[in-house]
gemmi code that builds the backbone of each chain (N, CA, C; Angstrom):
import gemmi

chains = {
    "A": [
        ("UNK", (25.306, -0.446, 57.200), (25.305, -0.362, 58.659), (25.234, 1.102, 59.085)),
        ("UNK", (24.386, 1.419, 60.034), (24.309, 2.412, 60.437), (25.094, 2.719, 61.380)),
        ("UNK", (25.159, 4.025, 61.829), (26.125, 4.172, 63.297), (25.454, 5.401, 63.929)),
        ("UNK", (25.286, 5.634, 64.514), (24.158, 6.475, 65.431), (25.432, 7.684, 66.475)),
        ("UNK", (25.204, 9.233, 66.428), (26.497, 10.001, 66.638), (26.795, 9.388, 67.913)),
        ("UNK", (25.716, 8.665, 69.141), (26.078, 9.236, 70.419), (26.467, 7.231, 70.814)),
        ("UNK", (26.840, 6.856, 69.542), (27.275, 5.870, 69.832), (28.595, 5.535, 69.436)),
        ("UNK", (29.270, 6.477, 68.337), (30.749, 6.267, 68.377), (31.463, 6.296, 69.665)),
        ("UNK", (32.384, 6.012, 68.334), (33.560, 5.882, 69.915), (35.106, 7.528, 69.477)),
        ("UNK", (34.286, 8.351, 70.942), (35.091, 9.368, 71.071), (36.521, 9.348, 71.844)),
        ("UNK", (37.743, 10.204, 71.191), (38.591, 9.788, 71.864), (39.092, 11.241, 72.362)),
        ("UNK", (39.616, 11.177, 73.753), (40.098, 12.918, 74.061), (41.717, 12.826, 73.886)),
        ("UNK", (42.669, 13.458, 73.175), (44.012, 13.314, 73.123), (44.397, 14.766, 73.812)),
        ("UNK", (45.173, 14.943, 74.949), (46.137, 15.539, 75.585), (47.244, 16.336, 74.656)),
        ("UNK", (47.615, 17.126, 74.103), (48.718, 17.452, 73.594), (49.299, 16.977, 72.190)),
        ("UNK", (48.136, 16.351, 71.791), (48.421, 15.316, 70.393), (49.576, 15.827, 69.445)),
        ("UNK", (50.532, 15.170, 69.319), (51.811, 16.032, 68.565), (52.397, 16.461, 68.552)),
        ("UNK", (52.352, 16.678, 70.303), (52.943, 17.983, 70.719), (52.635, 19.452, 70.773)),
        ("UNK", (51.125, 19.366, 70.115), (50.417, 20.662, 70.542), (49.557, 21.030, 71.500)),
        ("UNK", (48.736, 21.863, 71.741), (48.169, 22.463, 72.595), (46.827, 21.617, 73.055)),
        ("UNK", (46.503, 21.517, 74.501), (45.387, 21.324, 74.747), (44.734, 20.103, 74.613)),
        ("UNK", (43.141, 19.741, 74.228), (42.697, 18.480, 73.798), (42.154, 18.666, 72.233)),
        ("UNK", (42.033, 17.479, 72.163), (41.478, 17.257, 70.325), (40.663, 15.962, 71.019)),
        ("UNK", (39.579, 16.649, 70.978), (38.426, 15.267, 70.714), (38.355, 14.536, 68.977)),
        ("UNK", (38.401, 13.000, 69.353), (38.027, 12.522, 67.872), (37.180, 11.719, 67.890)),
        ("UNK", (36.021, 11.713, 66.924), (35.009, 11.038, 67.333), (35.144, 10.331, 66.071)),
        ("UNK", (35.454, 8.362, 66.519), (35.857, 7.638, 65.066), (33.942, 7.508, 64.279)),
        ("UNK", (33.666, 7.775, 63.104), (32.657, 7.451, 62.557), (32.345, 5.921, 62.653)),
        ("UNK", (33.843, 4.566, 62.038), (33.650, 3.468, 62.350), (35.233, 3.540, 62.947)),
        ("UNK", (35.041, 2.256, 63.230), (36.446, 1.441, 63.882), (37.330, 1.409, 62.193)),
        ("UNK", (38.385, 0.880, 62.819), (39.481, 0.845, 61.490), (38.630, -0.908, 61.563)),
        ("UNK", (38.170, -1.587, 62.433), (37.657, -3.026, 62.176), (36.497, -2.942, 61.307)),
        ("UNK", (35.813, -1.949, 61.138), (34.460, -1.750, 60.769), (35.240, -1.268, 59.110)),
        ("UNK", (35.823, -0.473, 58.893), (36.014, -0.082, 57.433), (36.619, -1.479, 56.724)),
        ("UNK", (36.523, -1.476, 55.525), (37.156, -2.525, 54.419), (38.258, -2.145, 53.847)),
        ("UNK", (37.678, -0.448, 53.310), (39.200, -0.126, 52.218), (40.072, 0.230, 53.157)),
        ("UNK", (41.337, 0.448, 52.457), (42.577, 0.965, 52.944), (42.365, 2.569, 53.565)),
        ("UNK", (41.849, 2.255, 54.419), (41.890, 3.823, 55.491), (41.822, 3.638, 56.533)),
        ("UNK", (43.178, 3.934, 57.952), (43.139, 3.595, 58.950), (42.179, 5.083, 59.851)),
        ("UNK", (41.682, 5.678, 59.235), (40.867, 6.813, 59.917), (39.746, 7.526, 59.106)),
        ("UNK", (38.654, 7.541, 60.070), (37.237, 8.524, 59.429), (36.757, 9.028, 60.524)),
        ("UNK", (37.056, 10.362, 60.510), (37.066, 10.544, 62.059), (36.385, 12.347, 62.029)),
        ("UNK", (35.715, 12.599, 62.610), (35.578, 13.785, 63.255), (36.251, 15.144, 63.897)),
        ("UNK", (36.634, 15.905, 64.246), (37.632, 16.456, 64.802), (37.533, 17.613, 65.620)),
        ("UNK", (37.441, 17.663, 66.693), (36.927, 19.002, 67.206), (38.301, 19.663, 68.263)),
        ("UNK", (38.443, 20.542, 67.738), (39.535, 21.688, 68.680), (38.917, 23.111, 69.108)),
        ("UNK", (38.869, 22.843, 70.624), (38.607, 23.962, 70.987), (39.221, 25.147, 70.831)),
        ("UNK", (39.083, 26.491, 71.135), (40.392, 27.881, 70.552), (41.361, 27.031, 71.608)),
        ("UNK", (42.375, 28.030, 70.645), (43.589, 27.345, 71.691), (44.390, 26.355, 71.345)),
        ("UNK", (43.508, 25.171, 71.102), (44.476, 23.882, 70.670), (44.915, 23.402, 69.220)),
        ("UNK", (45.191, 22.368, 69.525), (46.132, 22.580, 67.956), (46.314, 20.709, 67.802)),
        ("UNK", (46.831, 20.527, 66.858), (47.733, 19.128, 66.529), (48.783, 19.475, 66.642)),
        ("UNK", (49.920, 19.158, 66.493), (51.042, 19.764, 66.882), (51.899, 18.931, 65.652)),
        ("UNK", (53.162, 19.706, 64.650), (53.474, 19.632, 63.094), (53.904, 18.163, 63.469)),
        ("UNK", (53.676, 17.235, 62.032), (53.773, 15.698, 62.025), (53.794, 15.411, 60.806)),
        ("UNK", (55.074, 14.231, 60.080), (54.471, 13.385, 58.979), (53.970, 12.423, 58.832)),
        ("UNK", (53.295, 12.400, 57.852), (52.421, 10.795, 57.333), (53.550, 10.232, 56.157)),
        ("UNK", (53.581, 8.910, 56.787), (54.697, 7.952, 56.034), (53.583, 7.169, 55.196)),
        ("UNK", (53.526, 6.782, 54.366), (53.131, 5.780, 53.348), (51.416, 5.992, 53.899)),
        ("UNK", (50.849, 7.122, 53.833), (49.114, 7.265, 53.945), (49.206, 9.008, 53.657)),
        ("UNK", (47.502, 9.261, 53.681), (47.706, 10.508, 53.267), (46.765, 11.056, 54.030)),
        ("UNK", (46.485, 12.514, 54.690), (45.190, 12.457, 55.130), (44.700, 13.792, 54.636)),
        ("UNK", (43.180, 13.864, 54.436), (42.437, 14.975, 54.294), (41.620, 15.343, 54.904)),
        ("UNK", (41.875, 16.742, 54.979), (40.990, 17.751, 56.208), (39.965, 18.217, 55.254)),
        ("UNK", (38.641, 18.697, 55.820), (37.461, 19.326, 55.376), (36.867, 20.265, 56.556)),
        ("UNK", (36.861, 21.432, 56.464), (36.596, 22.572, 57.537), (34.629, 22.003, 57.337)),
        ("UNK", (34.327, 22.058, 58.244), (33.025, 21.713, 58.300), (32.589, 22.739, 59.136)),
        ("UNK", (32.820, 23.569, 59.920), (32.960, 24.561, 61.270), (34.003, 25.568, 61.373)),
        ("UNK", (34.058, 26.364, 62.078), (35.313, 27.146, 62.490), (36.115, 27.516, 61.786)),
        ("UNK", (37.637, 27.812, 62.021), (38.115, 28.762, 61.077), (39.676, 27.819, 61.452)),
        ("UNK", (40.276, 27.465, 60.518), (41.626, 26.621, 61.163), (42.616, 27.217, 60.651)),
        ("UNK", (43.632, 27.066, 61.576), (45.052, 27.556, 60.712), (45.928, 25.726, 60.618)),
        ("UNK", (46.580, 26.365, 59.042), (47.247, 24.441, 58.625), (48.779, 25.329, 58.261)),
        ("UNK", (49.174, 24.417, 58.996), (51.155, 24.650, 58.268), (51.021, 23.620, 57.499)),
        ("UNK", (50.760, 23.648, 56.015), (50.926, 22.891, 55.167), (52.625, 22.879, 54.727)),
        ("UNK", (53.529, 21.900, 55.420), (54.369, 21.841, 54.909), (55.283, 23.098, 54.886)),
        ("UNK", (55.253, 23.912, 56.024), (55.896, 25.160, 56.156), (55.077, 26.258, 55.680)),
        ("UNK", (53.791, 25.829, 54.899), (53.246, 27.430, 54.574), (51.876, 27.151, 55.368)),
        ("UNK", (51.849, 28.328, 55.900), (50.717, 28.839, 56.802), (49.573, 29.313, 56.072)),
        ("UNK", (48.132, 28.597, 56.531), (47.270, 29.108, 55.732), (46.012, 28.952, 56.581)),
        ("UNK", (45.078, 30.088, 55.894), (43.731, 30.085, 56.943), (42.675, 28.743, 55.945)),
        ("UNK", (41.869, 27.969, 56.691), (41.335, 27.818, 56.009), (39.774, 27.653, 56.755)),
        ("UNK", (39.335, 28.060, 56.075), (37.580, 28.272, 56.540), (36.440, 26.931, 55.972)),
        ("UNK", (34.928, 26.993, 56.584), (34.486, 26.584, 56.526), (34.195, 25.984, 54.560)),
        ("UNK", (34.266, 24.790, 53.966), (33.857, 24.324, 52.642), (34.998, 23.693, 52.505)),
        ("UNK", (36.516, 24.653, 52.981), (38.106, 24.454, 52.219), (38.505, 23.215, 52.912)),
        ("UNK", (39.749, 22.404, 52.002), (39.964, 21.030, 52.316), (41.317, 20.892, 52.171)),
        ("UNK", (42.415, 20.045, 52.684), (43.479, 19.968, 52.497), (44.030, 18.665, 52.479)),
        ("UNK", (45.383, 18.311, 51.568), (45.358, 17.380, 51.722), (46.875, 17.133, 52.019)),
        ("UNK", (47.426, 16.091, 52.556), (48.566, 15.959, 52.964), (48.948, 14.863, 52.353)),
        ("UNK", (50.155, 14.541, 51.482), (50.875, 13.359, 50.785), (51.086, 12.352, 52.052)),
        ("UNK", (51.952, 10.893, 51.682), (52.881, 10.511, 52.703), (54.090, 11.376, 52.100)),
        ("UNK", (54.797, 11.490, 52.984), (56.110, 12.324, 53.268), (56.024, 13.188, 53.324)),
        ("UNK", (54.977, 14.173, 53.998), (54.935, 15.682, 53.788), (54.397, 15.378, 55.350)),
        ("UNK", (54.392, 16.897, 56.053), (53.815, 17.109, 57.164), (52.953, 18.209, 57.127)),
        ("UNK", (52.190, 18.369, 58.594), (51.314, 19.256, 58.605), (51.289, 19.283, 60.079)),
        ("UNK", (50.780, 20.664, 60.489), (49.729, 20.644, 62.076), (48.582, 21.546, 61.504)),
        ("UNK", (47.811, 21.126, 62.942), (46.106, 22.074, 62.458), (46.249, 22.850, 63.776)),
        ("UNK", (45.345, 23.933, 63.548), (45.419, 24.800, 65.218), (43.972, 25.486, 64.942)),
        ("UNK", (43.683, 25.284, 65.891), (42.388, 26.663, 66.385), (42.900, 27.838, 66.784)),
        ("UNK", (43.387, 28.829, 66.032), (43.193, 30.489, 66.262), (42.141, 30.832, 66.385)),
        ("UNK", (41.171, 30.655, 66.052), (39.862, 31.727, 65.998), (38.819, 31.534, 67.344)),
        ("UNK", (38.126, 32.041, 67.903), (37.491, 32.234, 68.704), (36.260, 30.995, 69.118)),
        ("UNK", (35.646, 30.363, 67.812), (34.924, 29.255, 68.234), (35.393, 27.544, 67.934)),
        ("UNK", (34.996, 26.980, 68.097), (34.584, 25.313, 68.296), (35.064, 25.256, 66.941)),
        ("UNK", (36.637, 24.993, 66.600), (36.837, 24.197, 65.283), (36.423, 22.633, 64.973)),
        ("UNK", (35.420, 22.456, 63.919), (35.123, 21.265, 63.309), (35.527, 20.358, 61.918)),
        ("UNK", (36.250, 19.185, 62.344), (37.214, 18.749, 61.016), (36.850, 17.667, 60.584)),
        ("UNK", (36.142, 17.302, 59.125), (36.078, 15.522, 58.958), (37.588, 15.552, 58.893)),
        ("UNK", (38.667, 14.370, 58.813), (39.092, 13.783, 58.789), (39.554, 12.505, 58.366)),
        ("UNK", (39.984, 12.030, 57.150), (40.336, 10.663, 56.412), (41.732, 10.614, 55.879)),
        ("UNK", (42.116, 9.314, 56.545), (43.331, 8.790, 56.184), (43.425, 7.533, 55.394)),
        ("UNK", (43.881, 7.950, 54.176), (44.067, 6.775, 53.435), (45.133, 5.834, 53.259)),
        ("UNK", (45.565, 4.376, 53.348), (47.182, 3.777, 53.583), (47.213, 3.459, 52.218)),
        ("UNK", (48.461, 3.951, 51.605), (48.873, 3.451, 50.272), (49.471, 1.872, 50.471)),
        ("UNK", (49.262, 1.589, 51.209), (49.619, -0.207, 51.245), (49.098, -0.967, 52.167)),
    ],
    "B": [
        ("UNK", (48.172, 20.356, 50.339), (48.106, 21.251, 49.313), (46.446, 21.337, 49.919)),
        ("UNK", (46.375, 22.705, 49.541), (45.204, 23.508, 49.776), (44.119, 23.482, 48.669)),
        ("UNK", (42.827, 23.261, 48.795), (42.043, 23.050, 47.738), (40.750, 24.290, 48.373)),
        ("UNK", (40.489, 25.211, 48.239), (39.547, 26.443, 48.790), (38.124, 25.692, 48.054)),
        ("UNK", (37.202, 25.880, 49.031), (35.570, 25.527, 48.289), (35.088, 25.826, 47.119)),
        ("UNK", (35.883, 27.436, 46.357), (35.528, 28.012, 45.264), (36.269, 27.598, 44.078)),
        ("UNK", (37.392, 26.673, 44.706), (38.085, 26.217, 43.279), (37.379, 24.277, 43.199)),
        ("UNK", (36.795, 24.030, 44.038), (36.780, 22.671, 43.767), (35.426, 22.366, 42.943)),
        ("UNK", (35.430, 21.169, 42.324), (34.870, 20.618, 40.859), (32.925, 20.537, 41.418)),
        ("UNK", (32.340, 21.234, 41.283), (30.430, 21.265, 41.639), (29.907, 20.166, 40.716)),
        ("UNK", (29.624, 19.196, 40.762), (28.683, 18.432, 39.336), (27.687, 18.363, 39.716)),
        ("UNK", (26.336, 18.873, 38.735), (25.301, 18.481, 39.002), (24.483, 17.407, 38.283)),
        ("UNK", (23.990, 16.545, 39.140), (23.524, 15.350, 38.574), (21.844, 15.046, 38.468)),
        ("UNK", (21.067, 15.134, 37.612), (20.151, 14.424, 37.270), (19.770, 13.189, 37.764)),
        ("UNK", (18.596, 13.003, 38.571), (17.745, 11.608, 38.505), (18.948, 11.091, 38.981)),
        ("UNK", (20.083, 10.890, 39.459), (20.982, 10.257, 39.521), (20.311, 8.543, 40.970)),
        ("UNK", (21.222, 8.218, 39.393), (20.413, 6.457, 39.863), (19.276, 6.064, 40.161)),
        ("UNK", (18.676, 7.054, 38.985), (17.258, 6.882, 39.069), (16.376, 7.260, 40.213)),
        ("UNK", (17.256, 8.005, 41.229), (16.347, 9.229, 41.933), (15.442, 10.295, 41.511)),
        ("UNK", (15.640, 11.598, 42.236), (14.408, 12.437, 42.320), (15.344, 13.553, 42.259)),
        ("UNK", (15.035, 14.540, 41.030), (15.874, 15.730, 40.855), (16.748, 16.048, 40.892)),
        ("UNK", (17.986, 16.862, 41.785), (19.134, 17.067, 41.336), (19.781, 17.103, 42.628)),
        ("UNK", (21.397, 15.996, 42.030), (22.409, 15.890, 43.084), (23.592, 16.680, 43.234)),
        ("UNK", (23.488, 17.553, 43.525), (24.890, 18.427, 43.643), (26.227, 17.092, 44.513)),
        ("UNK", (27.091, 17.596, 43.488), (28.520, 16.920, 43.898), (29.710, 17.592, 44.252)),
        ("UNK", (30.228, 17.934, 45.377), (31.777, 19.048, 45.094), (32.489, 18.271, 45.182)),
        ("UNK", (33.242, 17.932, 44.674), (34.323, 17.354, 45.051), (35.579, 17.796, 45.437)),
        ("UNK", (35.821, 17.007, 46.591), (37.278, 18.004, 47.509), (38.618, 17.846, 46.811)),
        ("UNK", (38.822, 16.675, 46.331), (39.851, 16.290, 45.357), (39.277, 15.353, 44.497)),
        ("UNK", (40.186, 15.297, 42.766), (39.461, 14.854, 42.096), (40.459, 13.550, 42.167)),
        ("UNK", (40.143, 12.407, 41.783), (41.022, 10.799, 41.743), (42.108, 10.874, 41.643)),
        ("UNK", (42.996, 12.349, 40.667), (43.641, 11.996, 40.075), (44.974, 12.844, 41.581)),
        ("UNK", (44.423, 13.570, 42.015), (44.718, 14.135, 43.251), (44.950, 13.251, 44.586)),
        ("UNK", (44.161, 12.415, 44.251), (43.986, 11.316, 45.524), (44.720, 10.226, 45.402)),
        ("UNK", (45.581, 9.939, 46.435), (46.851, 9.040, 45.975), (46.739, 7.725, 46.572)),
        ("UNK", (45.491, 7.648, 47.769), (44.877, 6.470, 48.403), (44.100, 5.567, 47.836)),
        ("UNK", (43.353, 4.332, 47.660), (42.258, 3.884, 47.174), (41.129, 4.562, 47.053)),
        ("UNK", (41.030, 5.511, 47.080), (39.481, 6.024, 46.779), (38.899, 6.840, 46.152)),
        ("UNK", (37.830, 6.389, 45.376), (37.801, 6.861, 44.173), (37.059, 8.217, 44.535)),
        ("UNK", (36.087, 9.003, 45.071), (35.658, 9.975, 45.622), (35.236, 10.156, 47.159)),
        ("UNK", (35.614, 11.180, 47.428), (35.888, 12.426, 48.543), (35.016, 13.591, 48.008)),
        ("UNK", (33.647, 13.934, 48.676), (32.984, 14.759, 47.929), (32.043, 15.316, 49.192)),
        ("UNK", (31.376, 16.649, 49.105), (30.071, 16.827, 49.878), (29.254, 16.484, 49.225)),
        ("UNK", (28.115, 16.277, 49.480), (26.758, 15.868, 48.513), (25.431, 16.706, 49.295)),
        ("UNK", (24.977, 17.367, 48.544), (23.603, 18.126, 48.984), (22.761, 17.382, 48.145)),
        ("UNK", (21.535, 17.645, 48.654), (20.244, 17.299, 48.570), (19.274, 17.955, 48.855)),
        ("UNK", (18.627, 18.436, 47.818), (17.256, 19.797, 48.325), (16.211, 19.278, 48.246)),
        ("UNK", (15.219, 19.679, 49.577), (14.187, 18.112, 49.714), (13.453, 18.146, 48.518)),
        ("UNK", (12.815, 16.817, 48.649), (12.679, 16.119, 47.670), (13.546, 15.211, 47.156)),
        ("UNK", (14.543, 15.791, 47.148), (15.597, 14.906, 45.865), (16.232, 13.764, 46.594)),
        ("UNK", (16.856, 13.221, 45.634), (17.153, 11.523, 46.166), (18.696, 11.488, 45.166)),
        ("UNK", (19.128, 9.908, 45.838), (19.914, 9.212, 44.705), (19.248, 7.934, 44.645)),
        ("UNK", (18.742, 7.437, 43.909), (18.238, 5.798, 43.695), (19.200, 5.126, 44.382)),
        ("UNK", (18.617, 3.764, 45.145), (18.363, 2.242, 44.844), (19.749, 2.022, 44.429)),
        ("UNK", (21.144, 1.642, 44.583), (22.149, 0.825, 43.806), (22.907, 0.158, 44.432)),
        ("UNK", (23.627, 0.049, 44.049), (24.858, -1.750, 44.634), (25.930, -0.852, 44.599)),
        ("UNK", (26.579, -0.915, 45.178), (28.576, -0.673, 45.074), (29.147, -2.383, 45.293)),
        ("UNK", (30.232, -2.072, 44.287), (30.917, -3.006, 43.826), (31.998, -3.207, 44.157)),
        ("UNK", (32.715, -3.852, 45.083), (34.376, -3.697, 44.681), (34.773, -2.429, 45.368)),
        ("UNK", (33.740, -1.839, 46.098), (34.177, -0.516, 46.575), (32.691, 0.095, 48.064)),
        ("UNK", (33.346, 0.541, 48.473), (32.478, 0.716, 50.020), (32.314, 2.445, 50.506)),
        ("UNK", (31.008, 2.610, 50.786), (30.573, 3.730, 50.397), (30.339, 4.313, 51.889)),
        ("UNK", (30.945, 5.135, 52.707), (30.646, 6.173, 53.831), (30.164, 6.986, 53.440)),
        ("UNK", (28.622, 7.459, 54.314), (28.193, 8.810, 54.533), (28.458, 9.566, 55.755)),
        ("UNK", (27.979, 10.622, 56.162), (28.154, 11.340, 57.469), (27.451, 12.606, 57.368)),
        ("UNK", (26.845, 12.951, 58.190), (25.338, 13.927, 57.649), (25.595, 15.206, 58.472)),
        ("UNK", (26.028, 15.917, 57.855), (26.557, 16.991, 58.058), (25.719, 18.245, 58.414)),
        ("UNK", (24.568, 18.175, 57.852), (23.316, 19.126, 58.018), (22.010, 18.328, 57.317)),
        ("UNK", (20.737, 18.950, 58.091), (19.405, 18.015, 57.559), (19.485, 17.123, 57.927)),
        ("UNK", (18.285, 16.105, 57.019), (18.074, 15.110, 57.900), (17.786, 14.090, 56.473)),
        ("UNK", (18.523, 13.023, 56.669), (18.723, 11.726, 55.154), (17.572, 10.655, 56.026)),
        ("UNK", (17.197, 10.563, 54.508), (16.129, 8.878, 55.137), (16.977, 7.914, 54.093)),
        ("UNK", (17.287, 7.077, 54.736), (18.533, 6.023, 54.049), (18.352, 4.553, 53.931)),
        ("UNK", (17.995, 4.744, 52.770), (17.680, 2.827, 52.447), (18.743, 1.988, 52.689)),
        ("UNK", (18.614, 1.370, 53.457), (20.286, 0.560, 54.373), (19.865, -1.146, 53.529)),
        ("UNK", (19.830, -1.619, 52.765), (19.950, -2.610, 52.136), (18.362, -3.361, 52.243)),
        ("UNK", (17.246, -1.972, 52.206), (16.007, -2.449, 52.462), (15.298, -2.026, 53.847)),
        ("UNK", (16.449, -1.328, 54.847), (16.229, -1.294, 55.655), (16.047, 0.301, 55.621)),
        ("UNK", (14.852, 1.242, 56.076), (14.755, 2.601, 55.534), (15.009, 2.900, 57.251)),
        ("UNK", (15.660, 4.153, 57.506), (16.476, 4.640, 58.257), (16.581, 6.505, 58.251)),
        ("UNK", (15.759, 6.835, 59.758), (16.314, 8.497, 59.186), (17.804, 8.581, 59.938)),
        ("UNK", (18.720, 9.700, 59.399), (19.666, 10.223, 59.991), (19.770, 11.329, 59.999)),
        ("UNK", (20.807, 11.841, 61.483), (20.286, 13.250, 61.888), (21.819, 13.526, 61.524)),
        ("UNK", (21.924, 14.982, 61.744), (23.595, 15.488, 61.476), (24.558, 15.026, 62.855)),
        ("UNK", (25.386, 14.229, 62.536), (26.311, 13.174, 63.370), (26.460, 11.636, 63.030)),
        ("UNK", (25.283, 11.722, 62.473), (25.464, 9.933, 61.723), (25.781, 9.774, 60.999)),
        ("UNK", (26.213, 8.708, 60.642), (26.743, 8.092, 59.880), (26.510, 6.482, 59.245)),
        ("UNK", (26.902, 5.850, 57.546), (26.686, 4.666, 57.151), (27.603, 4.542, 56.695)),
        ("UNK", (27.582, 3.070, 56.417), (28.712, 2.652, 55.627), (27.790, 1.536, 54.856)),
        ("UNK", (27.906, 1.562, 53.950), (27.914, 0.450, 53.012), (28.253, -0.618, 51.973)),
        ("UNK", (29.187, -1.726, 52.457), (29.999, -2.694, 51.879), (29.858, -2.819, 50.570)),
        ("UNK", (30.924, -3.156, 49.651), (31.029, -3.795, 48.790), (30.122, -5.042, 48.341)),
        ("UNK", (29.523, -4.904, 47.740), (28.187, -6.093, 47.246), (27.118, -5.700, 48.160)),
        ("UNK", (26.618, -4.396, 49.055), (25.448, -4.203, 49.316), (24.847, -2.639, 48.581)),
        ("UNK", (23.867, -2.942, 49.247), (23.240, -1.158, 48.428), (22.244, -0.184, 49.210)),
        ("UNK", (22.292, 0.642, 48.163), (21.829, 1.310, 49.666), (20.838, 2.986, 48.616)),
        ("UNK", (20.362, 3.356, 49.152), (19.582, 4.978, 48.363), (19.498, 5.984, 49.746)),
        ("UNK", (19.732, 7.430, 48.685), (19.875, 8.321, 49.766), (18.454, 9.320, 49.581)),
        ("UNK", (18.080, 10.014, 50.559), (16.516, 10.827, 50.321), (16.435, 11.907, 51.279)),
        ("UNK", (16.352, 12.763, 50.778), (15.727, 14.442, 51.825), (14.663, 13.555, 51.354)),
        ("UNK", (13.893, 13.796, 52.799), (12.444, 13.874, 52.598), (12.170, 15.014, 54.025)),
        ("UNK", (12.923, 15.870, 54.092), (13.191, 16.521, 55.079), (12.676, 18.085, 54.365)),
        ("UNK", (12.534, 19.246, 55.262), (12.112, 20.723, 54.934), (13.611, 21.331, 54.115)),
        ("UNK", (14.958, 21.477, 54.792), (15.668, 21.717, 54.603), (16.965, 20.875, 53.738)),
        ("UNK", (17.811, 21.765, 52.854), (18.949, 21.573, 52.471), (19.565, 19.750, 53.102)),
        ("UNK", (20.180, 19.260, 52.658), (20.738, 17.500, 53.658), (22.140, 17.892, 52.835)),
        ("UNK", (23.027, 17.989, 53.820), (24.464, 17.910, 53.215), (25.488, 16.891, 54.055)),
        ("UNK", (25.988, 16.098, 53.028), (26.661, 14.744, 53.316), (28.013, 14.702, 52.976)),
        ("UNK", (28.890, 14.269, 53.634), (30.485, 13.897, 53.359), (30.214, 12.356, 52.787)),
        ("UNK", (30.843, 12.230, 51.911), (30.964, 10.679, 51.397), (32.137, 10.306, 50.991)),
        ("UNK", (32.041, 9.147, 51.264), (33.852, 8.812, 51.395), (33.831, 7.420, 50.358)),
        ("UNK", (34.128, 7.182, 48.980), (34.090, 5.895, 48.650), (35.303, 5.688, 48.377)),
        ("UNK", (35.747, 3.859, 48.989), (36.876, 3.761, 49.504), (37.008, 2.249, 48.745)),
        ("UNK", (37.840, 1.849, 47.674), (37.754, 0.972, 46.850), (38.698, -0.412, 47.208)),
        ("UNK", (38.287, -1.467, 46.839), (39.022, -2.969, 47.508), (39.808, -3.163, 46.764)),
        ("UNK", (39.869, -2.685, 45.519), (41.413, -3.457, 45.105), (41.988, -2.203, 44.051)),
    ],
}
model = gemmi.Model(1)
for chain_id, residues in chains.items():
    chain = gemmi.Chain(chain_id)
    for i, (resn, *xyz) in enumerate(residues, 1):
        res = gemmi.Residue()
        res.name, res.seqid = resn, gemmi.SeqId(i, " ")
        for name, pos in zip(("N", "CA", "C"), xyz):
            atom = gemmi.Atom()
            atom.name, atom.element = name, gemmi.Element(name[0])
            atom.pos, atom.b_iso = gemmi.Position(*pos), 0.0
            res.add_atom(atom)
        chain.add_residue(res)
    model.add_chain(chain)
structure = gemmi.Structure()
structure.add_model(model)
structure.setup_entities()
């Protein structure tokens, strides 16, 4: 099945986490449309400025892929730049936030996998 | 945990599945890293010309998302271009082949996400 960009379904979040600003997410499919165990495949765009705001994942895990821009990740209390190629990944029981420091249009795939 | 572009695993693949020249693979984490159902999390380039053949996934369901260039995508018979924003998915018991037939570089996020 194909999915065509200007036909997902984009979502704008307000303050997501408690951080800054908006986070557009643009889902690739629905969680109805996927089979395996992943409640997210998603896109991610933060303008400078905004952020996710720090959060854990209970029993799923998710991974970031810089596709764009320049992000800062509190992985779990350590602060790190990570640039366009670099990927991160977050356990369940660990936390993270993402932020746009840098000056342009941060771009993030996004996948969350549920261990049950 | 942080995985930088320069430390993660490059494979290059041959004819792969009986395609056309060579498939570069990075992989962002390797299985054993990945604590969700899925067996690879990878970018995939393609320098035109090159392909992946014609195959079935099994037991396991295959996301693309076209990150740069432009994929002509055999959707279960059904040939298909995609531009950077699209995206496929392809179920468990269907199949599907990937193809630059494009001027430039085609770089793909793929997400395979396994049923049991």
């Amino acid at each position: 099945m194909i999915k065509r960009a200007e036909t997902m379904i984009r979502e704008l979040k307000e303050q997501m986490r408690g951080g800054n600003g908006t986070v557009a997410i643009t889902h690739l499919f629905s969680q109805d449309e996927i089979g395996g165990k992943a409640r997210l495949i998603a896109k991610i765009e933060l303008e400078p400025g905004c952020s996710i705001g720090f959060h854990e994942h209970q029993n799923e895990e998710e991974i970031f892929y810089i596709i764009s821009g320049q992000a800062t990740l509190d992985d779990q209390g350590d602060m790190q730049i990570l640039n366009p190629g670099d990927a991160a990944i977050t356990k369940g029981g660990q936390s993270h936030s993402l932020s746009n420091n840098g000056d342009s249009l941060l771009t993030v795939m996004a996948v969350i996998l549920l261990y049950c």
